[in-house]
C-alpha positions as CSV (number, residue, x, y, z in Angstrom):
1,X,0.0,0.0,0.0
2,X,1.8,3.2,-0.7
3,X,2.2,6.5,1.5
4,X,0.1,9.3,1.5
5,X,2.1,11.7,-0.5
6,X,1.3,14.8,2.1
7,X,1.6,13.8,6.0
8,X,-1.7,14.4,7.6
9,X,-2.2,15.4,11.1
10,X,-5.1,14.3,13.2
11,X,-7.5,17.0,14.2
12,X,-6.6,16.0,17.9
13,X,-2.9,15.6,17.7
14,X,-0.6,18.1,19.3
15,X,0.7,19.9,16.1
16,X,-2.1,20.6,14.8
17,X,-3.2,24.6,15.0
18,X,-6.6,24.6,14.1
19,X,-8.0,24.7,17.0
20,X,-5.8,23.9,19.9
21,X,-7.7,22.7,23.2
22,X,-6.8,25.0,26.4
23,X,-3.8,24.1,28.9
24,X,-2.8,25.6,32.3
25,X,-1.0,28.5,30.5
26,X,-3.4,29.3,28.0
27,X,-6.5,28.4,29.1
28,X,-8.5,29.2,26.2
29,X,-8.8,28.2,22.8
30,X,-6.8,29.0,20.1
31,X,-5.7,29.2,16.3
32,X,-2.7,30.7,15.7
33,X,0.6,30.9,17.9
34,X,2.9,34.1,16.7
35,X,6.6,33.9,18.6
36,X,9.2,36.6,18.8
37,X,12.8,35.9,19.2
38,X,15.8,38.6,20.0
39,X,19.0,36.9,19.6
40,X,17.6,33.8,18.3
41,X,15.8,33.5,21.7
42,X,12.2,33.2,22.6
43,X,10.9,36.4,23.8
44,X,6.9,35.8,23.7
45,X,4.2,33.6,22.7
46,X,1.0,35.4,21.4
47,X,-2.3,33.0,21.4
48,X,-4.5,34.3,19.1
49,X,-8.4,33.3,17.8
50,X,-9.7,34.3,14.4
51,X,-7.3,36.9,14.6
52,X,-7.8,38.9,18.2
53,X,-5.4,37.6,20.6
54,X,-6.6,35.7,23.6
55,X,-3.4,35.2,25.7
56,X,0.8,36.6,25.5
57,X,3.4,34.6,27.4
58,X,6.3,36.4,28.0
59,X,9.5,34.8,28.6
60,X,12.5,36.0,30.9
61,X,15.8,34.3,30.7
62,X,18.4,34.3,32.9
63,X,21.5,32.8,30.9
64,X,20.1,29.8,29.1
65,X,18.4,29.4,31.5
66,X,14.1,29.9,31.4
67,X,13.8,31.8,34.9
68,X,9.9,33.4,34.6
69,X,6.8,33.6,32.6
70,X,4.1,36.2,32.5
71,X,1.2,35.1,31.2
72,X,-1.2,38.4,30.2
């Protein structure tokens, strides 16, 4: 039987952004994940729905290491 020639992801698995199911950073729903890097590291997350945003994690680093986040 050959491969599908374009991989598929299930509409529940964990890489797939078209509707993501809330967590205990994010707790609402979302479509669309928008990060910002400065100095190729991760500065913010923005969680967005149909466009309006619906959560921003901001990221503070202390070294390389991952020392807060501020969820607004």
């Amino acid at each position: 039987m050959p491969l599908p020639v374009t991989p598929v992801t299930p509409p529940n698995h964990p890489l797939n952004l078209d509707l993501r199911s809330p967590g205990s950073l994010v707790p609402e729903h979302f479509d669309e994940v928008a990060l910002t890097y400065a100095a190729g590291v991760l500065q913010t997350a923005v969680y967005k729905l149909a466009g309006a945003t619906v959560a921003t994690l901001t990221l503070t680093w202390t070294g390389t290491d991952l020392t807060n986040v501020v969820r607004t």
